[in-house]
N, C-alpha and C positions, 0 to 999 in steps of 0.2 A: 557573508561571502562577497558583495558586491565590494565594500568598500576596500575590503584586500585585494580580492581583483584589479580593482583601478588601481590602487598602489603600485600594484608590483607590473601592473602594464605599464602605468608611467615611468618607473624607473627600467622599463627595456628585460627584466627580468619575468620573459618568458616561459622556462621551466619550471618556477618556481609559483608561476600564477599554474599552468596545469598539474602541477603538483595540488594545490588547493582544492581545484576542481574533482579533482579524482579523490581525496578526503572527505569532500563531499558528499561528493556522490556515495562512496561507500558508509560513510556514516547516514545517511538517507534507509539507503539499502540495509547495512544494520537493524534498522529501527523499524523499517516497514516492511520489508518481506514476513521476518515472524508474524506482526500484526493483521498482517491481511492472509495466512495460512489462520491463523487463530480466528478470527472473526468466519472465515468462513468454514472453518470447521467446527466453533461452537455457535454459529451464530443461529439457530434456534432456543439455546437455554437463555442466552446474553435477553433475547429479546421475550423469551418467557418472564423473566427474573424481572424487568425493567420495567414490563408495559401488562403482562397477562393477568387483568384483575378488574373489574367492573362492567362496565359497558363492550372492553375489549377482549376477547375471546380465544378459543383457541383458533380457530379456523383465522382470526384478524393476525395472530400470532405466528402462524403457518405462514402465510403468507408474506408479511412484512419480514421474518427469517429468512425467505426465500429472494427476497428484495436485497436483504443485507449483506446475503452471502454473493448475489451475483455483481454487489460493488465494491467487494472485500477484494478480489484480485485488481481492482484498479490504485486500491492506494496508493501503490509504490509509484505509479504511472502521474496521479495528482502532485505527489512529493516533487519524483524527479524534475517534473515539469517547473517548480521553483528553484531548484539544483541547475538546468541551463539558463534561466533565465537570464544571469548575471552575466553568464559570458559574451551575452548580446549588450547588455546594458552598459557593462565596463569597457566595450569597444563602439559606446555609442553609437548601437543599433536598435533603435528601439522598434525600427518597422518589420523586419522577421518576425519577431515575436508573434505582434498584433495580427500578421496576414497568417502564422499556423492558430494561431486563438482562433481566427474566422474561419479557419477549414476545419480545425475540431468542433466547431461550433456546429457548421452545417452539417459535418458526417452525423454527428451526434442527431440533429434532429431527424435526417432522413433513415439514419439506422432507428432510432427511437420510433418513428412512425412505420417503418416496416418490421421490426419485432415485436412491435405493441398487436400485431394485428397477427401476426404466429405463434405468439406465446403468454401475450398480455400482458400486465404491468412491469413482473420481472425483466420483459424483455427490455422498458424504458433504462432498469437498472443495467442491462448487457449494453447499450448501447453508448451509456455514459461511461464504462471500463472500455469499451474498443476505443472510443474518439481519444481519452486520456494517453493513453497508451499512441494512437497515432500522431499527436502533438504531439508525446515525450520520444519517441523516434525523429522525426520531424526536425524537432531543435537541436539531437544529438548528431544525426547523418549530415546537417548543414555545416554544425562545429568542426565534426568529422572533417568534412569536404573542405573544409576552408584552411584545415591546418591548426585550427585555434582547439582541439580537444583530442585527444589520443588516452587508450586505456593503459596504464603504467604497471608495473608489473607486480609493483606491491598490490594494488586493485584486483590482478588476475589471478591472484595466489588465494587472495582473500575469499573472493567471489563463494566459490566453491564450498569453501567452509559454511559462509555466512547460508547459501541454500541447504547444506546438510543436514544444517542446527534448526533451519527452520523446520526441516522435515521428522529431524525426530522430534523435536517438539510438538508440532503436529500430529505426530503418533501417537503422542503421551494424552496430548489435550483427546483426539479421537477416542480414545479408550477408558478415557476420567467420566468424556460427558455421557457415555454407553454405563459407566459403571455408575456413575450419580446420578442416573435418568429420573429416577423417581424423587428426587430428592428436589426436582424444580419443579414438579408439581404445587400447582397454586394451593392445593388443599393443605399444604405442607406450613403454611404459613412463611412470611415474609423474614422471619429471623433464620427458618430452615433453610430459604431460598436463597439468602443471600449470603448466606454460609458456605453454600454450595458452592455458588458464582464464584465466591473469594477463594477458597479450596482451589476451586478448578483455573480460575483466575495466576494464581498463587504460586501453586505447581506448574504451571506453562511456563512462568517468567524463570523460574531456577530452573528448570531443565533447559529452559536456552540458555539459562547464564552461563551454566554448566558445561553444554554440549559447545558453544561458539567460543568460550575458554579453552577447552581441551583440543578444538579440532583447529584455534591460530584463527579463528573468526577476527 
């Protein structure tokens, strides 16, 4: 994105650079809304299947699922946050960036240090999804404000879809990892379990290919 960016800024072709930006962005959002509803709605089998075997436990398993699911809604927030970046960079700004990097930085640690101590480690994973999420605001409200970023209409059409497909996919994956439950059980052996994963893996991606084809995602 950057180098097109500067291109089409250079040549005065302003539409055409927020044109880019909103392809972006929505191919961002494509790609990581499904994954972060999937991650946090399978994310105890993902981390049974991956890690639950030796030394590591169920209860170490509970927990780190409970870890992963509460950084699963930040993806999109980590993504976007490389999606504005460029349109600070290609108008040779590089010091916005760095000053909301240091305010996510700090919220992150002082939310981190107050919900480690309300909810325990999970809380360090809630706190690293809020700060994400407040930089990726941050760099968009500035673009916003300055005239260099606006939502285009192919983008607002899309939107909606691209959430719908996440959600029924979400329902599907919900309902796979309830009906394959036993089937990630460690006693099951590693070829069963990972069958599973893939199964349920599998079935997520076609149901959103599916659903975000038919609904103009």
């Amino acid at each position: 994105l950057l180098p097109e960016l500067s291109r089409r800024l250079r040549s005065g072709d302003h539409q055409a650079a927020m044109d880019s930006e909103n392809r972006s962005l929505e191919t961002a959002l494509l790609l990581t809304l499904p994954a972060a509803v999937a991650l946090f709605v399978a994310a105890k089998p993902i981390v049974r299947v991956l890690f639950e075997r030796g030394a590591f436990g169920a209860i170490d398993a509970h927990s780190t699922a409970a870890m992963l699911a509460a950084l699963a809604p930040g993806l999109p927030a980590f993504v976007l946050i490389k999606v504005f970046h460029p349109g600070f960079f290609a108008r040779e700004d590089t010091k916005t960036p760095m000053i909301f990097a240091g305010i996510g930085m700090a919220a992150n640690v002082m939310l981190a240090l107050l919900l480690f101590v309300v909810l325990g480690a999970v809380g360090i994973a809630i706190a690293t999804t809020i700060a994400g999420w407040l930089q990726a605001a941050l760099l968009a409200g500035t673009l916003r404000e300055r005239g260099e970023f606006s939502l285009d209409q192919t983008f607002r059409r899309r939107l909606p879809a691209i959430l719908a497909a996440s959600l029924i996919m979400g329902a599907v994956v919900w309902a796979l990892v309830h009906g394959l439950g036993h089937w990630f059980e460690p006693k099951n052996g590693a070829v069963v379990q990972v069958a599973a994963l893939v199964l349920l893996v599998g079935s997520g991606l076609a149901v959103y290919a599916g659903a975000a084809a038919s609904l103009g995602a």
